[in-house]
VOPAGU-2260 file (C-alpha; in pm, 1 decimal, decimal comma):
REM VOPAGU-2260
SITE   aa  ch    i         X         Y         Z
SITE  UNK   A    0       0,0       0,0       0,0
SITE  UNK   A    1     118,7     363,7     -96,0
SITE  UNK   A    2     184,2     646,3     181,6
SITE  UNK   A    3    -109,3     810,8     109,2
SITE  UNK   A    4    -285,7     501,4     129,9
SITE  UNK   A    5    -159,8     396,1     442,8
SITE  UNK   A    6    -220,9     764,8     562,8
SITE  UNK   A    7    -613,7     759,7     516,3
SITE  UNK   A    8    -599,9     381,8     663,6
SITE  UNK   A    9    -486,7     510,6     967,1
SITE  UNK   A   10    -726,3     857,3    1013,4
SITE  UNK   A   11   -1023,1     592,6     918,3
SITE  UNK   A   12    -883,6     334,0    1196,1
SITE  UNK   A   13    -868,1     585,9    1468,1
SITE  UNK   A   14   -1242,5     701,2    1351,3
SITE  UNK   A   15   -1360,3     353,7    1420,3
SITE  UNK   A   16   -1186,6     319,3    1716,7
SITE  UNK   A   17   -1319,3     603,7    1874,1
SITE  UNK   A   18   -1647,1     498,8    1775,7
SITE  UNK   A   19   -1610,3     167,4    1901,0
SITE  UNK   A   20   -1489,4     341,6    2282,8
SITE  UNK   A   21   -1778,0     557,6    2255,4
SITE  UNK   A   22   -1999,0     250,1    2193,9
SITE  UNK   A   23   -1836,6      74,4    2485,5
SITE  UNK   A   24   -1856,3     318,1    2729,9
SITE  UNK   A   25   -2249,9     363,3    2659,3
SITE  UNK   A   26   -2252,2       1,8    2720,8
SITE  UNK   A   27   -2025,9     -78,2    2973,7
SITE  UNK   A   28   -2172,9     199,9    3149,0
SITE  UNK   A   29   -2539,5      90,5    3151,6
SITE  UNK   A   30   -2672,1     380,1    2918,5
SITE  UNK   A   31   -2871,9      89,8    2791,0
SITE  UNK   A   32   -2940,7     -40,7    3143,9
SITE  UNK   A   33   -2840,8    -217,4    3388,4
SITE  UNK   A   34   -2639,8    -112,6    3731,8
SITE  UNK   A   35   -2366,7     192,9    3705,1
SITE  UNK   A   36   -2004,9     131,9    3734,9
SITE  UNK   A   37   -1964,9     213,6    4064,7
SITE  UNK   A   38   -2218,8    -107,2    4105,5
SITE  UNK   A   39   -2023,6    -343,3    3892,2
SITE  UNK   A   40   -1765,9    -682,0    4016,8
SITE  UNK   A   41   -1988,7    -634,5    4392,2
SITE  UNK   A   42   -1921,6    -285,3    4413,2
SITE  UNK   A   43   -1532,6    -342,8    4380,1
SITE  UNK   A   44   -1515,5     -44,0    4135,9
SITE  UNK   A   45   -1720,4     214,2    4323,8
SITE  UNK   A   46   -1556,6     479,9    4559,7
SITE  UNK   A   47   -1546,9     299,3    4860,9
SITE  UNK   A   48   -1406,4      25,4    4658,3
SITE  UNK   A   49   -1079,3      16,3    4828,9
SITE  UNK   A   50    -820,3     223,3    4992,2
SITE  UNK   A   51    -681,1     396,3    4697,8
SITE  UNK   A   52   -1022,6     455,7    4523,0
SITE  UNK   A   53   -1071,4     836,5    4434,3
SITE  UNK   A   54   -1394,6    1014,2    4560,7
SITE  UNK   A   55   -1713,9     972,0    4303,7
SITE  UNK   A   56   -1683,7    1327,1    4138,6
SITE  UNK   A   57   -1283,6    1250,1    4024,4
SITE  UNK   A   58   -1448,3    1029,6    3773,6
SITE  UNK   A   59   -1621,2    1391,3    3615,2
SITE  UNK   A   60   -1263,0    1378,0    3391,3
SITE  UNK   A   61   -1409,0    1123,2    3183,8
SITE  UNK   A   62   -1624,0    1394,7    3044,2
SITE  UNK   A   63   -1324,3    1626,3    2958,6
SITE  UNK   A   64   -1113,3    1365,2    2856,3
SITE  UNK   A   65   -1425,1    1163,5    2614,2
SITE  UNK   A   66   -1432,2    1510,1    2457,4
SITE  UNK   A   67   -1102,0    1604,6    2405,9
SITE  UNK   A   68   -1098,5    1255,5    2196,9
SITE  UNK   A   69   -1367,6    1305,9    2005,7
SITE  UNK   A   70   -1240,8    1663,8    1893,7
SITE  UNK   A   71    -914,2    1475,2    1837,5
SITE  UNK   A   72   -1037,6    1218,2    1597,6
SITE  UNK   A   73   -1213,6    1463,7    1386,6
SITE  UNK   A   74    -896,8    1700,8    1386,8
SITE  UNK   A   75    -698,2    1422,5    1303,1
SITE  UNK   A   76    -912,2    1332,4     999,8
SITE  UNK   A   77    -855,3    1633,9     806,6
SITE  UNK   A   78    -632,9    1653,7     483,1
SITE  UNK   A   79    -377,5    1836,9     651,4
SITE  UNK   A   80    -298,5    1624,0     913,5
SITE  UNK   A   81    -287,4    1290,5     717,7
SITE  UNK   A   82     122,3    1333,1     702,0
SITE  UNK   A   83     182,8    1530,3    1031,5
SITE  UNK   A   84     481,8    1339,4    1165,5
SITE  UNK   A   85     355,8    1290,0    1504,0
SITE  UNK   A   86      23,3    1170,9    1395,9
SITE  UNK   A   87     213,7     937,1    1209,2
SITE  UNK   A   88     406,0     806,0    1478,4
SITE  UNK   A   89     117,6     823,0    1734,7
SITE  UNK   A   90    -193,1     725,5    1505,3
SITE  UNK   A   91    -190,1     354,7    1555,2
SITE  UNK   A   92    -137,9     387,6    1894,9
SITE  UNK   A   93    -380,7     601,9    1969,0
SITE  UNK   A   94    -667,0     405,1    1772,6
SITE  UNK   A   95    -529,5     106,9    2045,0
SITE  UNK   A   96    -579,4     281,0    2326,8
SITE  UNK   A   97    -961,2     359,5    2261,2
SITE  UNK   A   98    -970,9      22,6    2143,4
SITE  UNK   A   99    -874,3     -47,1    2518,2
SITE  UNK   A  100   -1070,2     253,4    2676,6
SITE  UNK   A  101   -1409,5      76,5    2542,1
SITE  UNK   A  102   -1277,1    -258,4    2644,9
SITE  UNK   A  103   -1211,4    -152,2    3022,0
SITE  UNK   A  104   -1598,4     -94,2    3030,9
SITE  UNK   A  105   -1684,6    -409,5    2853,8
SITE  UNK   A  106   -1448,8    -594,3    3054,8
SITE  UNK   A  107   -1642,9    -433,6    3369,7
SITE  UNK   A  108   -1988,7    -488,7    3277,4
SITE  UNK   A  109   -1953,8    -896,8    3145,0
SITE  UNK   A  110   -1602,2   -1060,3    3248,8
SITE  UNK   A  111   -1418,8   -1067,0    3611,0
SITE  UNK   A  112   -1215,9    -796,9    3795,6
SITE  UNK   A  113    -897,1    -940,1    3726,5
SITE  UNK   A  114    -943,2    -954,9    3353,9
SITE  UNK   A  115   -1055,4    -564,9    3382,9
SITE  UNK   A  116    -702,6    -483,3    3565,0
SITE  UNK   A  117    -545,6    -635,8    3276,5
SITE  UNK   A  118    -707,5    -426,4    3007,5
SITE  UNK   A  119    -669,6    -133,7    3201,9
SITE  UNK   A  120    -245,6    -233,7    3245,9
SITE  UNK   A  121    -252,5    -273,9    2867,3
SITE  UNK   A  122    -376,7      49,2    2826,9
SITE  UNK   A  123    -137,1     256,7    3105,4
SITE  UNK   A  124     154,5     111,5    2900,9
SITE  UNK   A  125      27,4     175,2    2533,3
SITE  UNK   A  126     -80,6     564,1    2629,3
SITE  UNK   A  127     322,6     584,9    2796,0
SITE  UNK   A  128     423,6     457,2    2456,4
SITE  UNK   A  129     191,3     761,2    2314,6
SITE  UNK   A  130     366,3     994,5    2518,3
SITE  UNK   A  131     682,3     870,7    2420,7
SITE  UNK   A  132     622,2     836,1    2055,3
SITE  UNK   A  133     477,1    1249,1    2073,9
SITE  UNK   A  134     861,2    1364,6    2059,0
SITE  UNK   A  135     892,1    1698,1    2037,7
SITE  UNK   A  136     650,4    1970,1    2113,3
SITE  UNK   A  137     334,2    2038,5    1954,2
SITE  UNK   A  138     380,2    2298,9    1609,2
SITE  UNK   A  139      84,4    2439,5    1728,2
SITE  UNK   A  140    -200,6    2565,8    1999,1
SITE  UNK   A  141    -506,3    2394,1    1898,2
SITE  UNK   A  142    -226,6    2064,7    1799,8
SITE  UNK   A  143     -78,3    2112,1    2135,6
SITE  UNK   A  144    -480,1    2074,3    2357,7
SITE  UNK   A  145    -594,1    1827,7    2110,9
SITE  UNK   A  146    -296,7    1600,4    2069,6
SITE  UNK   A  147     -72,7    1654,3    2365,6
SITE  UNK   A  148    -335,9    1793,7    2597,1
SITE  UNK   A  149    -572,1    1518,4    2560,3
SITE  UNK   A  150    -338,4    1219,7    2544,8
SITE  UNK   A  151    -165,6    1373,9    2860,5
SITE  UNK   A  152    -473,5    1384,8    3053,4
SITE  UNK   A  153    -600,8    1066,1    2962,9
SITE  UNK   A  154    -238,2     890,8    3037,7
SITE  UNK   A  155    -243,2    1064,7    3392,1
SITE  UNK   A  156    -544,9    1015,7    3474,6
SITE  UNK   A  157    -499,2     614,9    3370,4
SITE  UNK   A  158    -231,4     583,7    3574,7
SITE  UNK   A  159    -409,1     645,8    3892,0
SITE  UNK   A  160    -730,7     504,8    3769,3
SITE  UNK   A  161    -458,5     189,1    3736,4
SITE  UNK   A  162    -354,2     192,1    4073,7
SITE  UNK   A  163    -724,9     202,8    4237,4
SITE  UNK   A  164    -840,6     -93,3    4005,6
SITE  UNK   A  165    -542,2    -316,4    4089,6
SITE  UNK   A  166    -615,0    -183,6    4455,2
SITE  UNK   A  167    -974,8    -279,9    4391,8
SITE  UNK   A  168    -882,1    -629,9    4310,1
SITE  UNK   A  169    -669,9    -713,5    4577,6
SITE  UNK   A  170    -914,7    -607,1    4840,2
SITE  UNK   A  171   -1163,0    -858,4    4680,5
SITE  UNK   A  172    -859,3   -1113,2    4703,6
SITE  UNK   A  173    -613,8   -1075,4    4958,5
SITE  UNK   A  174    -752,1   -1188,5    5303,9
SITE  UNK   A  175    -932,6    -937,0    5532,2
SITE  UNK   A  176    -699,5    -931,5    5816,2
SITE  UNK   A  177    -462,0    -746,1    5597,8
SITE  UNK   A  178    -718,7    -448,1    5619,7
SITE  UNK   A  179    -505,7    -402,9    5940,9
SITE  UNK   A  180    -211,1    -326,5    5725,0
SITE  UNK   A  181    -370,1    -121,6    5495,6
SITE  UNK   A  182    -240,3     238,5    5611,7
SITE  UNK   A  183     125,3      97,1    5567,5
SITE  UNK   A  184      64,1     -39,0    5191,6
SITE  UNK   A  185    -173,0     265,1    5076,5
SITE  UNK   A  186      97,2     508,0    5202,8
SITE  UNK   A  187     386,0     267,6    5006,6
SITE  UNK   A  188     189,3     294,3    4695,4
SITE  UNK   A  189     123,5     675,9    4709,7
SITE  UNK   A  190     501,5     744,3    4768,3
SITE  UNK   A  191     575,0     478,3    4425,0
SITE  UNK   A  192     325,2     673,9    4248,6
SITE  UNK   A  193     487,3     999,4    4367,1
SITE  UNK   A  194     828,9     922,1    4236,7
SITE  UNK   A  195     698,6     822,0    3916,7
SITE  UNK   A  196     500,7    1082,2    3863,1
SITE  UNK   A  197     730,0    1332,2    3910,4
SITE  UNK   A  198     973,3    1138,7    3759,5
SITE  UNK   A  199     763,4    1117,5    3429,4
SITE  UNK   A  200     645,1    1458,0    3407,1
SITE  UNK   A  201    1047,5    1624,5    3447,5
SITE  UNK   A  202    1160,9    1385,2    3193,1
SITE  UNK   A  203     872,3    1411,2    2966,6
SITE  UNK   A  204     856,1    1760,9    3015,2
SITE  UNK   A  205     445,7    1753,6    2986,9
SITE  UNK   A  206     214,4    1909,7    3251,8
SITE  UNK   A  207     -99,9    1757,2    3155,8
SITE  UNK   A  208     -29,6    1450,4    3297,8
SITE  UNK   A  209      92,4    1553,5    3608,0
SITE  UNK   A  210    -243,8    1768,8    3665,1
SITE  UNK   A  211    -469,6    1454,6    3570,0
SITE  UNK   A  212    -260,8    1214,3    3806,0
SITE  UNK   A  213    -234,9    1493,0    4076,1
SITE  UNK   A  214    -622,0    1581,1    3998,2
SITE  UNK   A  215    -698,5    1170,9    4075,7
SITE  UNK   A  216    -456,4    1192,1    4395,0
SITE  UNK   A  217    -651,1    1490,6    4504,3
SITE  UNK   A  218   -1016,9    1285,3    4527,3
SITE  UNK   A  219    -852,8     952,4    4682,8
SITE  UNK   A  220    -744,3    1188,8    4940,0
SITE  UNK   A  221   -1102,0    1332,9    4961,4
SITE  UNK   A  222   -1246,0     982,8    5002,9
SITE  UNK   A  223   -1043,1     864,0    5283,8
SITE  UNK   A  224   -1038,3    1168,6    5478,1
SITE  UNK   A  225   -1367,4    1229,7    5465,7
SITE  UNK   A  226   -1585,3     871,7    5357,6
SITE  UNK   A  227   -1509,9     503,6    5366,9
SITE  UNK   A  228   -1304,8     334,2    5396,0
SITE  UNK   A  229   -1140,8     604,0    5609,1
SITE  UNK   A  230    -751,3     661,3    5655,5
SITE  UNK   A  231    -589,2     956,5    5769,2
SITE  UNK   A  232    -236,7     853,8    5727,4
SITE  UNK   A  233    -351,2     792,0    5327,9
SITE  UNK   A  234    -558,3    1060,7    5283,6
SITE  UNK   A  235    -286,1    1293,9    5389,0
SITE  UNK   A  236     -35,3    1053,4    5154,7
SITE  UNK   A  237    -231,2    1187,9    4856,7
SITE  UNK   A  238    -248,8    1503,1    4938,0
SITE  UNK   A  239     140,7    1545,2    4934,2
SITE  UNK   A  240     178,9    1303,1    4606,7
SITE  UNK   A  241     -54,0    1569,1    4437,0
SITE  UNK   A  242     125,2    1843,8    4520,1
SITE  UNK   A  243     438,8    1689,3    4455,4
SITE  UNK   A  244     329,0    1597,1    4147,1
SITE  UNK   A  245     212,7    1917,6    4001,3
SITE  UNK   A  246     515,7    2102,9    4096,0
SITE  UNK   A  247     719,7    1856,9    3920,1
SITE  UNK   A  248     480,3    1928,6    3596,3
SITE  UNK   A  249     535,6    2293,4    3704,6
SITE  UNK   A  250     968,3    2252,1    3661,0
SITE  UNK   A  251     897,5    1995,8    3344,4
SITE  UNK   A  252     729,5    2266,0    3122,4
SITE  UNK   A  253     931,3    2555,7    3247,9
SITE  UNK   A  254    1211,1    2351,7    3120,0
SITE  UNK   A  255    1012,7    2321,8    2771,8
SITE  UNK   A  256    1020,8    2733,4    2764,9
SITE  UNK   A  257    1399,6    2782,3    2847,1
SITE  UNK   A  258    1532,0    2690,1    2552,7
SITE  UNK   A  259    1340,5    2850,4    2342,3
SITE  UNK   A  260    1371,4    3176,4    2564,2
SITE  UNK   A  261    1778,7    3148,5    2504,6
SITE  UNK   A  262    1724,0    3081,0    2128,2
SITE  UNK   A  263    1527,7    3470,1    2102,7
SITE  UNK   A  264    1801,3    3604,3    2327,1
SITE  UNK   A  265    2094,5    3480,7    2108,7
C-alpha cells in the first residue's frame, strides 16, 4: 500500500476506534441499562471500593477527557494532518488505546475484575508509549490541547485510575486481616506513584499529565479523609503526592520554555 494510502488507513482506523470506545462506554456503562459502574464486580469499582479509590466526582474527567478525543479524531481526519509526523508516529497507537478505553468498560460490565485490571495495564503502558512516541513539542495551539493535551490527561489520569483498580482487586482477594495493614501499603503505593510521577512529568517535560494524576490523587485523598473506607495517614499521603506531582509538571514545562527563551536572546 502507498503512503497516502496507508495515511487515510490510519485517520479511518482511529475514527472507528473512537467509535467503538464511545460505543463501549455507553454500554459498559449501563446507558442501555443495567447497574452503574460504581455497582459493577460487587461494588469493587465504586468509591469505597478500596483504599486507593478516588472520591465519586474525580471520575467527572471522563467527560473532559471523552471530549477532548472526540475533537481529536475529527482534527486528526482532516487533509492536513494525514502526514503530520507525530500523527504518524502516534496514530496507531492512539486508535489502540480507545480500542482499550471501550474494552475496560466491557471488561467491567460482562467478564471478572482481574481480567478488567489487565485491560486497564494494557492500556497505562500503550498511552506511555503515546507519550513517548509524541517527541517533540506540539507545532501548534489547537495541535498542542488536542494532541498533547488530551493524550496527557487521559495517560495521567490512567495511571491512577490503574492503581485504584489493581487496589480494587486485591481487596476482593487478599484476606481481610490485611485491612489491618492497609495504612502501611496505601501510604507505600502513594510514595511509588509519587516518584513516578514526578519522575515522568520532568523527563517528559508535559504538565498535563501531572495535573490529571495529581487531579486523581486529590479525590482519593477526599475519600479517605472524609468517607469510607477512612484513613488519615492515606488521605494525607495523597495530598502530598498531588502536590508533589504538580510542581514537578510545574519545573517539566518551564524547562520546555527555556530553551526557546535562550534561542530569542541569542
Amino acid at each position: 500500500m502507498h503512503s497516502a494510502g496507508r495515511d487515510i488507513l490510519r485517520q479511518s482506523s482511529v475514527i472507528a476506534a473512537a467509535v467503538f470506545m464511545l460505543i463501549g462506554a455507553a454500554v459498559g456503562g449501563g446507558a442501555f441499562g443495567g447497574d452503574s459502574v460504581d455497582e459493577l464486580q460487587n461494588g469493587a469499582l465504586s468509591a469505597e471500593g478500596s483504599y486507593l479509590a478516588p472520591a465519586g466526582p474525580a471520575f467527572a474527567i471522563w467527560s473532559v477527557i471523552y471530549l477532548g478525543l472526540a475533537a481529536y479524531t475529527i482534527w486528526q481526519a482532516l487533509p492536513a494532518q494525514r502526514t503530520n509526523p507525530r500523527q504518524v508516529r502516534t496514530g496507531w497507537w492512539i486508535a489502540l488505546s480507545m480500542v482499550l478505553n471501550g474494552l475496560w468498560l466491557v471488561a467491567a460490565r460482562y467478564l471478572t475484575l482481574p481480567l478488567t485490571v489487565v485491560v486497564i495495564a494494557l492500556l497505562l503502558i500503550v498511552l506511555a508509549v503515546v507519550i513517548v512516541r509524541l517527541g517533540r513539542p506540539a507545532a501548534g495551539w489547537l495541535e498542542l490541547i488536542l494532541l498533547d493535551g488530551t493524550m496527557g490527561l487521559h495517560f495521567g489520569w490512567v495511571t491512577i485510575a490503574t492503581v485504584a483498580n489493581t487496589a480494587a482487586w486485591l481487596t476482593q482477594t487478599l484476606p481481610d486481616d490485611l485491612a489491618d495493614q492497609a495504612d502501611v501499603w496505601g501510604v507505600a503505593v502513594l510514595v511509588v506513584v509519587t516518584i513516578i510521577g514526578a519522575l515522568g512529568a520532568l523527563v517528559t517535560r508535559r504538565i498535563a499529565p501531572a495535573l490529571a494524576t495529581a487531579w486523581g490523587l486529590a479525590w482519593l485523598a477526599v475519600g479517605r479523609l472524609t468517607g469510607e473506607p477512612h484513613s488519615t495517614a492515606i488521605g494525607i499521603a495523597g495530598i502530598a503526592a498531588a502536590v508533589v506531582i504538580v510542581l514537578a509538571g510545574i519545573a517539566g514545562r518551564a524547562r520546555v520554555r527555556e530553551p526557546v527563551a535562550r534561542t530569542l536572546e541569542g
